[in-house]
N, C-alpha and C positions, 0 to 999 in steps of 0.2 A: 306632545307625548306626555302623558300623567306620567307624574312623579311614582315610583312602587317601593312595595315592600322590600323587592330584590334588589332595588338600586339604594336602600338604607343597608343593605346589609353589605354591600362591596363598599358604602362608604363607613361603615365600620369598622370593616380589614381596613382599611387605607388608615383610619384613624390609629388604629393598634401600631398600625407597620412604621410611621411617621413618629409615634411616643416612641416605639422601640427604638428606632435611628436616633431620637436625643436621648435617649436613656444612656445609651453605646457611648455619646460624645459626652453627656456627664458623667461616665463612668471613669473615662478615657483623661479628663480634664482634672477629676480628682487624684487619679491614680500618680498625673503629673505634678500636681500643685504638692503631695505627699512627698514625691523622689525627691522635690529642690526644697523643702522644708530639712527632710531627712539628712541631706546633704549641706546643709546651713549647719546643723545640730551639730553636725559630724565635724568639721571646719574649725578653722582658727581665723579671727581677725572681723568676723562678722557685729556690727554695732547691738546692744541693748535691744533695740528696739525693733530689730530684725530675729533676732535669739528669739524674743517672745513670742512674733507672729509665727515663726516656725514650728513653735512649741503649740501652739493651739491649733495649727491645722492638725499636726500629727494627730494631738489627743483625742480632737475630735471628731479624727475618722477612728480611734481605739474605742471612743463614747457610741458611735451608731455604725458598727458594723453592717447592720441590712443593710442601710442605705447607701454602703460605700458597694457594695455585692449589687443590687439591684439601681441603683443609680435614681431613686425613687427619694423625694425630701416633702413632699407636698401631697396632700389628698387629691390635686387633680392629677397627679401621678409623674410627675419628672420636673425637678426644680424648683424655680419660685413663682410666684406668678408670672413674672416677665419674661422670666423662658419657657413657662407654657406657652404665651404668649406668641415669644419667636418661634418656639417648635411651632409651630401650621399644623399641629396633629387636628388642630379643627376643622380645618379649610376645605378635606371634602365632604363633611357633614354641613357645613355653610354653604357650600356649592349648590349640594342638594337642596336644600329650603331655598334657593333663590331659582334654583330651578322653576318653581310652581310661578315665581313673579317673570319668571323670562317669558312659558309657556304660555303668558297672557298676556302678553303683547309689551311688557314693561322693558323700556331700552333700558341696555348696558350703565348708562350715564343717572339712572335712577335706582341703581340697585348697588348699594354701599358694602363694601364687605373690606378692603383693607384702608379705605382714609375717609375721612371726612363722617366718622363715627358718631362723633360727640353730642349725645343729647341734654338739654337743659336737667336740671337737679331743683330741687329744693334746698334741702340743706347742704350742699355744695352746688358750685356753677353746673358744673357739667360731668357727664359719664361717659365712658367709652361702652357700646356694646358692636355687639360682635358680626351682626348684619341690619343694616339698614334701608328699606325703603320708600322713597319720599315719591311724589308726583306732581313738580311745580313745589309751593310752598304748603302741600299734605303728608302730613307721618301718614305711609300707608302702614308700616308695620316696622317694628323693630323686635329682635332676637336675643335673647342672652343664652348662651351653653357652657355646661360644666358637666363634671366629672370629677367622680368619687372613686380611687381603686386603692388597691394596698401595699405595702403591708400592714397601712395605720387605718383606722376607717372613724375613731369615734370624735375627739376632736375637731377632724376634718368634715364631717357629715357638720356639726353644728355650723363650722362655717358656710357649707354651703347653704344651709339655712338661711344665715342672718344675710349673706349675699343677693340671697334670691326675695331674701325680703325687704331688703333695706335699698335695693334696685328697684326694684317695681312702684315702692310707696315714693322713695325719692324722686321719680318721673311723673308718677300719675298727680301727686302732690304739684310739683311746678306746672303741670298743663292748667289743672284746674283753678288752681288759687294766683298764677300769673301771667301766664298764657290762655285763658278762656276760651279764646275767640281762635283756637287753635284748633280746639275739639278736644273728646276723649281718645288716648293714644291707646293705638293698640300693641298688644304685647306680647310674644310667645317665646317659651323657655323651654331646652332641651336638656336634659339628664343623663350622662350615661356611667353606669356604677359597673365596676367590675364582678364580674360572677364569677365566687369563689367561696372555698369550705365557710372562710371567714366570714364573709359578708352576708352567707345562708344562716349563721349559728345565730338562735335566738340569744340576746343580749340582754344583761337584765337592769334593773333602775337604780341610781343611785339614790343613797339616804336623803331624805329629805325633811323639813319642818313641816310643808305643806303638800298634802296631799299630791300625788298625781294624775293624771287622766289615765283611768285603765286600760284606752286601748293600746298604748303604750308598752304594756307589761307585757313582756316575754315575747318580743316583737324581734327579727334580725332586721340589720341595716337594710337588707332589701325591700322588708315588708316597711321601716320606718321609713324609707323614701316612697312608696306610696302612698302613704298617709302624709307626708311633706307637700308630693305634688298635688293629691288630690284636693286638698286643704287650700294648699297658694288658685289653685281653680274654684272653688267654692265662695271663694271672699275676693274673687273677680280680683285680683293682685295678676292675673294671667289669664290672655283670652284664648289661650292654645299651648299646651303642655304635651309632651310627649319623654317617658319616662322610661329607660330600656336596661335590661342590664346584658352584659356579655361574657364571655370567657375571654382571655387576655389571649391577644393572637386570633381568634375569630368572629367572625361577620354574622355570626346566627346569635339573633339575640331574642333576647322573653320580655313579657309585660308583665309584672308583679301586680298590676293596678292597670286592667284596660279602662278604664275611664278617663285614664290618661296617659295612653298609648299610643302607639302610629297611626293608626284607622282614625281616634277621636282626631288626633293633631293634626295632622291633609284634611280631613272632612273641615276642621275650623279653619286654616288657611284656605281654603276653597271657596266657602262660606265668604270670606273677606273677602274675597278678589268677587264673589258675583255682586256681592253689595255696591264693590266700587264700581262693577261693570254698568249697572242700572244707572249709577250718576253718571254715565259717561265716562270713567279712567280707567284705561289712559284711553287715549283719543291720539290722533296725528300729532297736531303740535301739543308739547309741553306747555303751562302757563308759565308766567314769570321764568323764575331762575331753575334752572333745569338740576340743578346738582344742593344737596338740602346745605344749607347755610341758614344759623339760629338767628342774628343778624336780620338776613334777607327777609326772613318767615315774618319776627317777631316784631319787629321797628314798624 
């Protein structure tokens, strides 16, 4: 059964509905960690070094009200990275892109999505991304996905920038200059930005010594993440992009930039799976070691 349009859009509720349930728990966690700071403060007999740490939770939930109200600390929208991380608000939009490698025959045992993540780096050993496909000792594809929402947006966009580009160059870099005989890996990146007043308001440029690139100017975050993704596909840094934004709480979402949108991204996962269909993969038996190990592949 192909992967649709309507099956990204219930796994975009799922994703909302998943952030909103850790949002609740870090709302829930701060509101705690404040009562027994509050109640330290309040207290006699508490040592130096407990007084202090009481003192700077308080303050600095008095320093970031929104975030103590919306439970929101991070541009991908609830905590740090490692409790994005633990929130699973990704897991049913991971589900779905693995979908398309079930649908083509690819066992369970070759389609990576919570362990055995970790691809070679360049300038570091190894990376974690977020879905992984092997066949025997072949990268058939690996995923990275993120998310942009609010109430902070500009900061946060940069980082997803340098993330999505300092991943891509740092893998494609170690295949070809250490792993050769690996192949070129392939790579596809998913996007989703929250749709909202903020994220719509054209933004404008900061001061600068050196010129900037016009199309830039007077651009909103939404339209700057189409020109992010469009851009990381143009300079082959991503051989399949799909960039959405949504409203928070619902599964209907837009393409700011169809050229790399849902249609273009299943058309290039599709693409990939007939290429490997023509070599034969997958086939009955697995080669080699069935489960991707860097180790196995590369020695």
């Amino acid at each position: 059964m192909a992967v649709s349009r309507q099956d990204l859009e219930g796994a975009i509720f799922s994703y909302w509905e998943i952030k909103e349930e850790q949002a609740a728990r870090a709302r829930a966690k701060k509101a705690a960690n404040k009562k027994k700071a509050e109640a330290v403060l309040a207290g006699r007999g508490a040592d130096s070094d407990a007084v202090d740490l009481a003192a700077a939770v308080v303050i600095a939930d008095a320093d970031d009200p929104e975030s103590a109200a919306t439970g929101e600390y991070d541009g991908e929208g609830t905590g740090t990275e490692g409790s994005v991380r633990g929130g699973k608000q990704f897991d049913p939009i991971v589900d779905l892109i693995a979908g398309f490698f079930r649908d083509a025959g690819f066992p369970a045992n070759c389609i990576q999505t919570a362990s055995q993540l970790e691809l070679p780096g360049f300038y570091r050993p190894q990376k974690k991304w977020d879905l992984v496909v092997n066949w025997g000792e072949t990268l058939v594809a690996a995923f990275e996905l993120k998310a942009l929402g609010g109430p902070s947006y500009g900061n946060n966009f940069n980082n997803r920038v340098e993330e999505a580009v300092g991943s891509a160059t740092d893998v494609r870099r170690a295949f070809t200059a250490v792993y050769p005989e690996a192949g070129e890996p392939w790579l596809g990146y998913f996007f989703i930005m929250e749709d909202d007043e903020k994220s719509r308001r054209p933004v404008s440029l900061a001061k600068s010594p050196i010129r900037v690139d016009e199309e830039w100017r007077g651009k909103s975050y939404q339209s700057r993440g189409g020109m992010f993704c469009e851009r990381l596909f143009q300079d082959h840094l991503y051989d399949a992009i799909c960039y959405v934004t949504a409203p928070k709480g619902s599964g209907v979402f837009s393409e700011p930039a169809p050229a790399v949108g849902w249609d273009a991204f299943s058309e290039a996962i599709t693409a990939r799976i007939a290429l490997l269909r023509k070599q034969g993969v997958p086939r009955p038996v697995i080669p080699g070691q069935s489960a991707w190990s860097a180790p196995a592949i590369f020695d």
